[in-house]
N, C-alpha and C positions, 0 to 999 in steps of 0.2 A: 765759767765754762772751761770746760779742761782743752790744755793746747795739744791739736793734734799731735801722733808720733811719727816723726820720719821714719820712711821704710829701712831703714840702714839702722834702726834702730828694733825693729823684728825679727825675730830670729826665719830662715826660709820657711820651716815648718808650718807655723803658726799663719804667717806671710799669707803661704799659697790657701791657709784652711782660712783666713779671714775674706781671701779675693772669693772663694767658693762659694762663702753663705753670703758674700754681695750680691755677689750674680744669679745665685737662688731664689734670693729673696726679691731682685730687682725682673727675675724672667717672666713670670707671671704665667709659669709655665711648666715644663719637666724638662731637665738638662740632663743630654747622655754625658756620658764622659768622655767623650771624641770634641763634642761640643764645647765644654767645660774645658780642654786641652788647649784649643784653638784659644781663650782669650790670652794665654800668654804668648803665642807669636812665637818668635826666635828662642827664650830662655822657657820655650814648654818644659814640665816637668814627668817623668813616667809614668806611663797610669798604673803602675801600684802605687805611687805617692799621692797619687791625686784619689786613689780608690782610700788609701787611708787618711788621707784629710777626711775624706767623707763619714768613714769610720768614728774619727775621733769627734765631728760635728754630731752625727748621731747616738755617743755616750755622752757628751756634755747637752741634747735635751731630755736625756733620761728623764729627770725629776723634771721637766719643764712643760708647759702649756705649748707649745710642738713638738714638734717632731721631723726628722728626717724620712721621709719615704721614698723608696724606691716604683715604680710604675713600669709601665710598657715603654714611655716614653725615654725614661730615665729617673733622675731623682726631683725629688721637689721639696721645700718646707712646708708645712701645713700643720693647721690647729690639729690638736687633739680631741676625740671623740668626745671625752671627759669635759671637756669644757665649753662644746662646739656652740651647746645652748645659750651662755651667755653671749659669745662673742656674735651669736647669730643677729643677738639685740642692735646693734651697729647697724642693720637695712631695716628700713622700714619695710618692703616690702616682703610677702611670704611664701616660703619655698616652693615651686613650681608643682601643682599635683597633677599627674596623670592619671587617664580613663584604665577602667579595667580593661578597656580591649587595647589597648598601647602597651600597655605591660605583658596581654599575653602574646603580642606579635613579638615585640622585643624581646620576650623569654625563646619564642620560637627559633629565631634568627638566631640566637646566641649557643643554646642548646641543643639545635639541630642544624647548623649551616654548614654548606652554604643551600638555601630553599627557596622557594619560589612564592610569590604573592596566588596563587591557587593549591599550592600545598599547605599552606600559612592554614587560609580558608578552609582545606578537605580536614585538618583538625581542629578548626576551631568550630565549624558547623556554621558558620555566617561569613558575611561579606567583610573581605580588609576595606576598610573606606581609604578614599586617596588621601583626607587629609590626615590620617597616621602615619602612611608609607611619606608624606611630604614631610611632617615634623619628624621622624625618625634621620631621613635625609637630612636636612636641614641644619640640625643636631650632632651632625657626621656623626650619630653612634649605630650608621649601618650604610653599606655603599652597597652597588652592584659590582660584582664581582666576573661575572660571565653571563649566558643564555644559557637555559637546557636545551638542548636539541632535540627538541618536538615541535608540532606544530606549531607556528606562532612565535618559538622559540621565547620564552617568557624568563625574565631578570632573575636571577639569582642573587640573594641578598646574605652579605654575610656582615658581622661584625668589622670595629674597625678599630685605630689605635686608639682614638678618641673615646672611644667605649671603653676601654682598657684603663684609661689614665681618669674618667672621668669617676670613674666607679672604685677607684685605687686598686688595678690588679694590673699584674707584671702581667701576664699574658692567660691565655684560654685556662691553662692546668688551674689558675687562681679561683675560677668561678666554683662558687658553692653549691652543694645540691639547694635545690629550690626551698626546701623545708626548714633550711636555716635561714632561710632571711624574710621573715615573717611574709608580709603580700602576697609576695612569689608563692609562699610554701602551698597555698590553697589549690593552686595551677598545677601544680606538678600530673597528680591522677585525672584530670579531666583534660589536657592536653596530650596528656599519653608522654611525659618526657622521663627522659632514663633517671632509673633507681639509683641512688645514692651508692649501692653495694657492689654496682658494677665495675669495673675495673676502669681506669681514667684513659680518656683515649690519649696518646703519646705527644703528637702534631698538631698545631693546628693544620686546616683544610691549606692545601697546596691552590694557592688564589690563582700562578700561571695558568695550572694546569686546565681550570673552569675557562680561562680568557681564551685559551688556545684549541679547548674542544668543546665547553658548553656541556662536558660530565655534571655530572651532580652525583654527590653523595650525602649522607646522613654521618654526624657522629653518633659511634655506637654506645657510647657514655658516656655519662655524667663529669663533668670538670671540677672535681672535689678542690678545698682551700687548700693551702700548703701549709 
C-alpha cells in the first residue's frame, strides 16, 4: 500500500483541486462554490482558483468514465451516459417508471409554470389525480409557488431546483423542446406546448412575485438546450 503524502508535500494548486473532488465525491450531491469555499475556513482560496481547480478536474475526466457537471445546484461528479448502462448493473433494483399522465403534468409544470392543478386539467382533458400532484411533491420536482387570485384561489405549481439538478440542467434556459427527448416528444402537439422555433423566454417566472399577489403567468416559449 502506498504511504500517504504529507500535505507540505503538494503543491497549493493541486492541494486545493484534490480537497474538491473529495468533497464531490463525498457530498452526495451538487456543490456551489460559495459552499465549496467554506471548507477551507481561514486559508479559503478565490473563487477563480477554486473555479479553476474545477476546470482543471473537468479536463483530466475528459477520457474518463465521469465527469464533472455543472447543475442548478452547483457542480457534481457523476458517470457518464456512455457507460451509465453498465454501472447501473450495481442495483438490483430497476429504474423507477412513470405513468403517462405524470409525465404530462410534469411536462405541463415545467413548460408552462407557474399553473394551476385545473389548468393542468383544461389541457390535458382529464382529471390530475392527487396521487401525481403528491408523488411530484414529494419528489421536490415541483412546489407551490403562490395562489391564483380567483375563486378558491387554487396552488400554483412551478418547478424546483431539484428538478434542475435531478435532470442535469443549470436552470429553465437548459430544458429541451419536448421533441428531443424521446417520451416527452409525443406530448408536445396534444398538450398544446410551445414550438421548438420560438424564441427562449429569458427568466425564469419571478416565484416572489406569485407569493406576494397570486399573478399567474404562462411561459411564452420553449426552454431550448444550451
Amino acid at each position: 500500500m502506498c504511504a500517504p503524502q504529507g500535505p507540505d508535500r503538494v503543491p497549493a494548486e493541486e492541494r486545493i483541486r484534490n480537497i474538491l473532488e473529495a468533497a464531490l465525491l463525498a457530498a452526495g450531491g451538487p456543490l456551489s462554490v460559495e459552499r465549496m469555499g467554506e471548507l477551507f475556513e481561514e486559508e479559503r482560496p478565490d473563487r477563480r482558483i477554486i473555479e479553476a481547480a474545477l476546470t482543471g478536474l473537468a479536463a483530466e475526466y475528459a477520457s474518463r468514465g465521469i465527469e464533472l457537471c455543472q447543475v442548478a445546484g452547483g457542480y457534481r461528479i457523476q458517470v457518464r451516459v456512455e457507460v451509465a448502462p453498465w454501472v447501473a448493473r450495481l442495483w438490483e433494483e430497476r429504474p423507477a417508471r412513470y405513468s403517462r399522465a405524470l409525465l404530462e403534468t410534469l411536462a405541463l409544470v415545467a413548460y408552462r409554470q407557474p399553473i394551476t392543478r385545473g389548468e393542468i386539467e383544461d389541457v390535458r382533458g382529464v382529471a390530475v389525480s392527487t396521487p401525481i400532484i403528491r408523488t411530484l411533491l414529494e419528489r421536490e420536482w415541483v412546489k407551490v409557488v403562490g395562489h391564483r387570485d380567483v375563486p378558491g384561489r387554487p396552488a400554483l405549481y412551478a418547478t424546483t431546483r431539484q428538478f434542475l439538478d435531478y435532470f442535469g440542467l443549470r436552470s429553465l434556459h437548459d430544458l429541451p423542446a419536448l421533441a428531443e427527448i424521446g417520451e416527452f416528444g409525443v406530448l408536445a402537439p396534444e398538450l398544446d406546448l410551445p414550438s421548438p422555433d420560438q424564441p427562449r423566454h429569458e427568466t425564469p417566472p419571478d416565484e416572489s412575485r406569485y407569493q406576494a399577489t397570486g399573478e399567474a403567468a404562462t411561459l411564452p416559449s420553449p426552454l431550448r438546450p444550451h
